[in-house]
BAZABA-511372 format. One line per field, with one value per atom (N, C-alpha, C): residue in three letters; atom name; y, z, x. Coordinates in Angstrom, 1 decimal. Layout:
% BAZABA-511372
zati = [ala|...];
fimar = [CA|...];
py = [Y|...];
pz = [Z|...];
px = [X|...];
***
This chain:
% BAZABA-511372
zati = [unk|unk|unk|unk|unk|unk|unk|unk|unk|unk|unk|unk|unk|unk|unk|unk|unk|unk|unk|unk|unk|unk|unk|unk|unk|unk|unk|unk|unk|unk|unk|unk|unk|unk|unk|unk|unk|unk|unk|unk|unk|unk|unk|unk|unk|unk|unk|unk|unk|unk|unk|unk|unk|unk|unk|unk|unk|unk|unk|unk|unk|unk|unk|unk|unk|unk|unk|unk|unk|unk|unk|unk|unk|unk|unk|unk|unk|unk|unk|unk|unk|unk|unk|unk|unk|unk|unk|unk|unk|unk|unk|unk|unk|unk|unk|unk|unk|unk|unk|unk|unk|unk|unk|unk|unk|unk|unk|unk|unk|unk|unk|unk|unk|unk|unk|unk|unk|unk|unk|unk|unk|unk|unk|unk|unk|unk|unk|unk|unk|unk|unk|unk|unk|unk|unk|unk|unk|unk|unk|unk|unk|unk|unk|unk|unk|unk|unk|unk|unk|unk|unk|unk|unk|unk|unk|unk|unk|unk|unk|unk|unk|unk|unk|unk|unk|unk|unk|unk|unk|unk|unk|unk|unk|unk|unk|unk|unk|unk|unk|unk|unk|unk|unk|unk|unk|unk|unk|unk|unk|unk|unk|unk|unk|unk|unk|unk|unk|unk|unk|unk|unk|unk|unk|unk|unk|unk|unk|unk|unk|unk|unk|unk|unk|unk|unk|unk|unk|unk|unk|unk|unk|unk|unk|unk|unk];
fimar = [N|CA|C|N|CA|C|N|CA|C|N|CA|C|N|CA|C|N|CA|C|N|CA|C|N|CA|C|N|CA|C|N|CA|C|N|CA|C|N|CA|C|N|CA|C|N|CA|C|N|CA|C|N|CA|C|N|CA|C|N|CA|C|N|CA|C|N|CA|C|N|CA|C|N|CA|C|N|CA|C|N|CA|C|N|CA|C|N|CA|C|N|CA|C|N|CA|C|N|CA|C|N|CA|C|N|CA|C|N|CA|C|N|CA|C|N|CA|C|N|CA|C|N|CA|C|N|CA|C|N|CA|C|N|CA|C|N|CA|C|N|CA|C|N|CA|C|N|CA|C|N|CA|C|N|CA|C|N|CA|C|N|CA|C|N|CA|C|N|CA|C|N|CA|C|N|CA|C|N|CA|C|N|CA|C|N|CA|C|N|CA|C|N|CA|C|N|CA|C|N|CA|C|N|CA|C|N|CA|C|N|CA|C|N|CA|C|N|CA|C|N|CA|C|N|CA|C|N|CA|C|N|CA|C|N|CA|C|N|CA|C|N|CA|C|N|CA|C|N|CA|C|N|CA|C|N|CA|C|N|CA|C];
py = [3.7|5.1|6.0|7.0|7.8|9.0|9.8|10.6|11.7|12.1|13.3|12.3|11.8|11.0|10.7|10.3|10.0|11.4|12.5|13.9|14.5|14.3|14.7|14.2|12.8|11.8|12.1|12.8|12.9|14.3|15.2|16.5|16.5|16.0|15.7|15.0|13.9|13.5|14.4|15.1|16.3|17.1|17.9|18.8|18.4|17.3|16.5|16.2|16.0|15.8|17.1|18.2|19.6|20.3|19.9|20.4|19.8|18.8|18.1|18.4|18.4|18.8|20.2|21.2|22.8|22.7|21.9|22.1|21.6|20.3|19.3|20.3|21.2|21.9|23.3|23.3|24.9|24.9|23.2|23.2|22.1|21.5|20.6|21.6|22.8|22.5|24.2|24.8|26.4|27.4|26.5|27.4|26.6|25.9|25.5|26.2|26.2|26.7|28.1|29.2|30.2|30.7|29.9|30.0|29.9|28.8|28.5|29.1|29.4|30.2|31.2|32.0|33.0|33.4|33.3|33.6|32.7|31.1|30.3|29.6|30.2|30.1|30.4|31.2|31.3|30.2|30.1|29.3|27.6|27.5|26.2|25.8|26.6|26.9|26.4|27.7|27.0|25.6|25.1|23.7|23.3|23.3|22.7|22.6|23.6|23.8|22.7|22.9|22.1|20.6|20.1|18.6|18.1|19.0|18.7|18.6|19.5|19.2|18.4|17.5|16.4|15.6|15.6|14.1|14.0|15.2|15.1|14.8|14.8|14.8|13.0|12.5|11.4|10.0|11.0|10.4|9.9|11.0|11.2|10.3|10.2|9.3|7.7|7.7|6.2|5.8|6.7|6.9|6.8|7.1|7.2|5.8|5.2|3.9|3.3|3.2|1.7|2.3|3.4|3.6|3.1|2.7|2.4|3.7|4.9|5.8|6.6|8.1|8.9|9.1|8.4|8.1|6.6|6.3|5.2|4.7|4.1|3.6|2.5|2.8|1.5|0.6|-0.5|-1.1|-0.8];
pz = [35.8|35.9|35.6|36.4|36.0|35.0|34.5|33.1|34.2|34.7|35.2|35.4|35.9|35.8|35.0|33.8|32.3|31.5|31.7|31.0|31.9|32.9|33.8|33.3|33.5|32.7|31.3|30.2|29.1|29.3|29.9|30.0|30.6|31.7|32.0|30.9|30.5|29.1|28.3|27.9|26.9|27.2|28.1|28.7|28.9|29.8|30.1|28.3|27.2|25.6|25.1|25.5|24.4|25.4|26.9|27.7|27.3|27.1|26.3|24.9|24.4|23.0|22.8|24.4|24.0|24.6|25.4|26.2|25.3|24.6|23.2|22.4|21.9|20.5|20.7|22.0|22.4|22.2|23.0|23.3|22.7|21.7|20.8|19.3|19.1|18.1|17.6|18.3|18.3|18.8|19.9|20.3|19.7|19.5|18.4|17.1|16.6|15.0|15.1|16.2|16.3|16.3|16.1|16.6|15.4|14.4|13.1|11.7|12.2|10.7|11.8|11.9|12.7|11.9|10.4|9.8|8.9|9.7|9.8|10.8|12.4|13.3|12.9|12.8|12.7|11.9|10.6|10.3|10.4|11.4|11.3|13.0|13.7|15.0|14.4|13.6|13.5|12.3|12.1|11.5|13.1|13.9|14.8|15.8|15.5|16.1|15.9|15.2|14.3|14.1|14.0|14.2|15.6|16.4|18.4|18.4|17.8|18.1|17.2|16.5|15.9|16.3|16.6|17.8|19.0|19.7|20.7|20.2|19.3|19.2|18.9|18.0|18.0|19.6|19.8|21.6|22.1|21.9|22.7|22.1|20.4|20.5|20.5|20.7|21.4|22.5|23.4|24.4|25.0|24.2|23.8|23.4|22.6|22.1|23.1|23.9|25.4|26.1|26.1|27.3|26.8|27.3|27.0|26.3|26.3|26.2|27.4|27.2|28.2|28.9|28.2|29.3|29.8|30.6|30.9|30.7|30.4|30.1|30.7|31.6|32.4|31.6|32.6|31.6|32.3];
px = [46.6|46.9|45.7|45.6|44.6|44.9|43.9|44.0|45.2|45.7|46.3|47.7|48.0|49.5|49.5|48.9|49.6|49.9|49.1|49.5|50.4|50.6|51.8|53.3|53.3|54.3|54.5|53.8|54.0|54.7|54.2|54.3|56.2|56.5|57.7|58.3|58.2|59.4|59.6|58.5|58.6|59.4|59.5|59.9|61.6|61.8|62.9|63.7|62.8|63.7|63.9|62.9|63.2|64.4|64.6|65.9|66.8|66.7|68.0|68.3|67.6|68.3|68.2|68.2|68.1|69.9|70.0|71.7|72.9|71.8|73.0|73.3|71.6|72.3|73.3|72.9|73.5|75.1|75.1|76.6|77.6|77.0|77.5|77.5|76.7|76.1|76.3|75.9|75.7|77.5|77.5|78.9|80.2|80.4|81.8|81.3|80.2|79.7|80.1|79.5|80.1|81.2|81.9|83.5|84.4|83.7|84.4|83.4|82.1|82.0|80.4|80.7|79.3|78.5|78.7|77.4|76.4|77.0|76.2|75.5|75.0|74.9|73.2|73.1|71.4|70.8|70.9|70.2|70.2|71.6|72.1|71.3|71.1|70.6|68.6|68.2|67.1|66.5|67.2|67.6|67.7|68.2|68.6|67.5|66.8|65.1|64.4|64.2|62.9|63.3|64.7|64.8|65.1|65.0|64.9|63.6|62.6|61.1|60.4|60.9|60.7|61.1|62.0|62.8|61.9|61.5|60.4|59.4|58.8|57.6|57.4|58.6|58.8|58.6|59.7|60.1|58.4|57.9|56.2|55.5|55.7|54.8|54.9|56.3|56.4|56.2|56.4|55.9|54.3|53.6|51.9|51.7|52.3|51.6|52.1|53.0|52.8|52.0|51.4|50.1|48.8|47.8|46.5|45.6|46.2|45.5|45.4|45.0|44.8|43.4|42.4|41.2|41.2|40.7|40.3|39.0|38.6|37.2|36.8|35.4|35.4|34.1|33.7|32.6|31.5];
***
């Protein structure tokens, strides 16, 4: 693989885990919570931030260690 398909490929997972866990928290997470206590929605929402982009960032870097790296180096 060359250096542009592997940051393309990372760039899509990323994107593809922070869409998913922006649709899970919205709607697992945010709109029932609204419903049963509203003036715990903000800060339960950004709690809800910050452990989606740690789960991505996670995701990524497992993702990172089965690639060789993003340059290639020849001999």
């Amino acid at each position: 693989m060359d250096m542009f398909s592997r940051i393309n490929f990372l760039l899509g997972v990323g994107l593809l885990a922070a869409i998913g866990f922006y649709f899970a928290g919205n709607y697992l997470i945010v709109w029932p919570l609204s419903h049963v206590a509203p003036d715990w929605v903000k800060p339960i929402a950004g709690v809800a931030v910050l452990a989606s982009l740690a789960l991505t960032v996670q995701i990524l870097s497992k993702v990172v260690t089965n690639m060789m790296g993003v340059a290639s180096y020849t001999d």
